[in-house]
N, C-alpha and C positions, 0 to 999 in steps of 0.2 A: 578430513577428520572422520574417522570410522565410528558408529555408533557403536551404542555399549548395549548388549542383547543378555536379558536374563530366561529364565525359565519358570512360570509358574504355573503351580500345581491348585488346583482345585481341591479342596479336603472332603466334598462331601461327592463328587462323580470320580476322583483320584484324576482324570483329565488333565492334561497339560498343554498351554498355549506359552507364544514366546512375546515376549515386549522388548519394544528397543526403545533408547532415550533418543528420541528426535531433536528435542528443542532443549537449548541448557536454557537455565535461570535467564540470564542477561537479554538473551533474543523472546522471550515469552514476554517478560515485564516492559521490551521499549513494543510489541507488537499491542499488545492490552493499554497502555498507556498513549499510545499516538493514536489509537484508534478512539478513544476520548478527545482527544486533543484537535484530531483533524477534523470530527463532526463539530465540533465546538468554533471551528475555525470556518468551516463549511457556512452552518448556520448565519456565524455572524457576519463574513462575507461575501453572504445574500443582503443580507440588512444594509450594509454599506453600496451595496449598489444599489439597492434601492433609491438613495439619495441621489445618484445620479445617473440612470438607468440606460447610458450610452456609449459608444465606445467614441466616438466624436468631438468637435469642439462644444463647449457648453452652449453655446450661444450660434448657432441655431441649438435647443438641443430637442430631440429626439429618443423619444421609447423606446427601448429596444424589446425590451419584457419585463412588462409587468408583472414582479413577482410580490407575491401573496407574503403580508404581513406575518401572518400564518405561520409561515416556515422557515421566517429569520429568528434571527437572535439578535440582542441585544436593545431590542426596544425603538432604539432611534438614532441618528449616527453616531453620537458620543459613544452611547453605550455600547454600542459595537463594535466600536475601534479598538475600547477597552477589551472587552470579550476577547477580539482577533490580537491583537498584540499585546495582552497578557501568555495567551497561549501558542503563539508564535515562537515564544522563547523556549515551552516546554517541546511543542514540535521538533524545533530546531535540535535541542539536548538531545533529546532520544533519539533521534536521527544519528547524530555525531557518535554517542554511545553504540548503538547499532553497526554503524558499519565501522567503527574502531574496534569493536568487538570483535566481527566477521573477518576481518582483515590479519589482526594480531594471533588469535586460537586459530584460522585456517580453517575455519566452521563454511567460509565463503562458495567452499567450494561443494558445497551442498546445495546452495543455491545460484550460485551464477551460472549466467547462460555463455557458452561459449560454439566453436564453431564446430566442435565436435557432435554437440544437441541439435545441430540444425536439421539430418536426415528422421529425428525421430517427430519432429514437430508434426511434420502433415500425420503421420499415422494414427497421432493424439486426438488430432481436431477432426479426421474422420470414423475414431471411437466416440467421441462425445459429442460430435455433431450429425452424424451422418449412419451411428450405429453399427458401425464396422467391428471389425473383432478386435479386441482388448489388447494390444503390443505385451509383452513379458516387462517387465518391468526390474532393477536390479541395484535400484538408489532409491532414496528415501521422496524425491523430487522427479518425475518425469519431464521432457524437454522443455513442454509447451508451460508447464509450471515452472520453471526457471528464468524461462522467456517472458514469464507474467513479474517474475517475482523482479527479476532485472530491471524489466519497465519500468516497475514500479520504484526501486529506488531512484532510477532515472527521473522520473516524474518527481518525487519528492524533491531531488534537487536542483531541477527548475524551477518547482514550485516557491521555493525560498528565495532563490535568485529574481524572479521576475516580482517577488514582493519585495524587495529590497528596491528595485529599480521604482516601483510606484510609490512606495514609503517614504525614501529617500531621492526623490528624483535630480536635487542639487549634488548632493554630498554624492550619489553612484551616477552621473549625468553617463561615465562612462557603458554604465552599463543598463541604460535605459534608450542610448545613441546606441548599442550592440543589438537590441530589440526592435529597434526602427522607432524609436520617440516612446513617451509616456503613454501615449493612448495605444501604441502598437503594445507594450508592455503589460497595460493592462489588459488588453484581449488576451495575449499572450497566458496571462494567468488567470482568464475564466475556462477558457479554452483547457489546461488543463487541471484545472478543477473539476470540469467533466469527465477528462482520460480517468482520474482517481477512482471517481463514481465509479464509472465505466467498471476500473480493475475489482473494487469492492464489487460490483453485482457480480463479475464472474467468481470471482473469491468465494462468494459466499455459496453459488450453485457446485462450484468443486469440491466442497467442505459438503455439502448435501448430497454428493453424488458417491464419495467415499465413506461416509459414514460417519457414524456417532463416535468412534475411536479417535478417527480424524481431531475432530475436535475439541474430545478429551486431550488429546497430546498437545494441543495448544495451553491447556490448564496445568497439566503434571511434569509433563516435559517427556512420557512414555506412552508409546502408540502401540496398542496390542493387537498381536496377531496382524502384521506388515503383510504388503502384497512381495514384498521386495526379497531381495538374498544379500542382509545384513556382510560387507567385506571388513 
């Protein structure tokens, strides 16, 4: 899907920069919306292990971390089941929305990673790690950002899958036996509950590292003045 590039003019220096439409409506409202939804899910997901803070049989049971009242949600475990599987559902929609979106308009291929993106990866991660010189750039998405952004849907949908299996452990036995048991299932979905974190701090240093436009274009859908050469 080719972005749509206008040209605007400044009235008071007569100056002119270019804006392209990054993000249509659909992919801005499930990004802003799951990102409520997932902290909210985070939070109370803390709270419910709280309750039982191991990955083990209950009996011996055993601490694994003690995590701070502080930084759950939902108060105490009712409350936070509610919290987590109220908005598991919204999760879940906007997920489904998302990449039925990406799939049907062809928009996907703006962001998925494929084998072609693979030689430009290293180059990425030693500009922004290692302070190497800047690769040219010629799509709206660089490799190692497709690779993130891929992950990430990957991650979201194991992250539902491996809640199903703890949620449901009779009704999906098959797929909490595909995880190695209930207790493997639930590691399996703390574990990546951190990958998420993980993707959100890098997200947000690459959204800081490109700039305030960046981030406009997640609001408007039009990111001015691109590093890129709009095809």
């Amino acid at each position: 899907m080719s972005s749509q590039a206008i040209t605007i003019e400044d009235p008071k220096t007569e100056e002119t920069s270019e804006a392209v439409y990054e993000h249509p409506y659909i992919v801005r409202l499930c990004h802003w919306v799951n990102t409520v939804a997932l902290f909210v899910m985070i939070g109370s997901g803390l709270q419910i292990f709280r309750a039982f803070p191991s990955f083990g049989a209950k009996i011996p049971e055993k601490v694994l971390i003690n995590w701070p009242k502080s930084l759950a949600l939902g108060g105490w475990l009712g409350g936070a089941l509610q919290w987590h599987l109220t908005f598991m559902w919204i999760y879940i929609a906007t997920g489904i929305l998302y990449v039925g979106y990406q799939i049907f308009s062809g928009n996907y291929k703006q962001v998925l990673f494929t084998h072609r993106d693979i030689p430009g990866v290293w180059p990425m991660v030693r500009h922004y790690f290692f302070f190497g010189p800047k690769p040219s750039q010629h799509e709206a998405y660089n490799s190692l950002q497709k690779h993130a952004y891929t992950t990430a849907i990957a991650l979201g949908i194991l992250s539902v899958l491996t809640g199903f299996a703890i949620w449901k452990p009779v009704q999906f036995s098959w797929l909490a036996w595909m995880m190695g048991g209930f207790h493997w299932a639930r590691l399996w979905h703390f574990l990546i509950m951190w990958a998420i974190l993980a993707f959100v701090f890098g997200h947000l240093i690459m959204v800081a590292l490109h700039g305030w436009n960046n981030f406009m274009s997640m609001l408007t859908g039009w990111k001015k003045d691109p590093d890129y050469t709009s095809e």
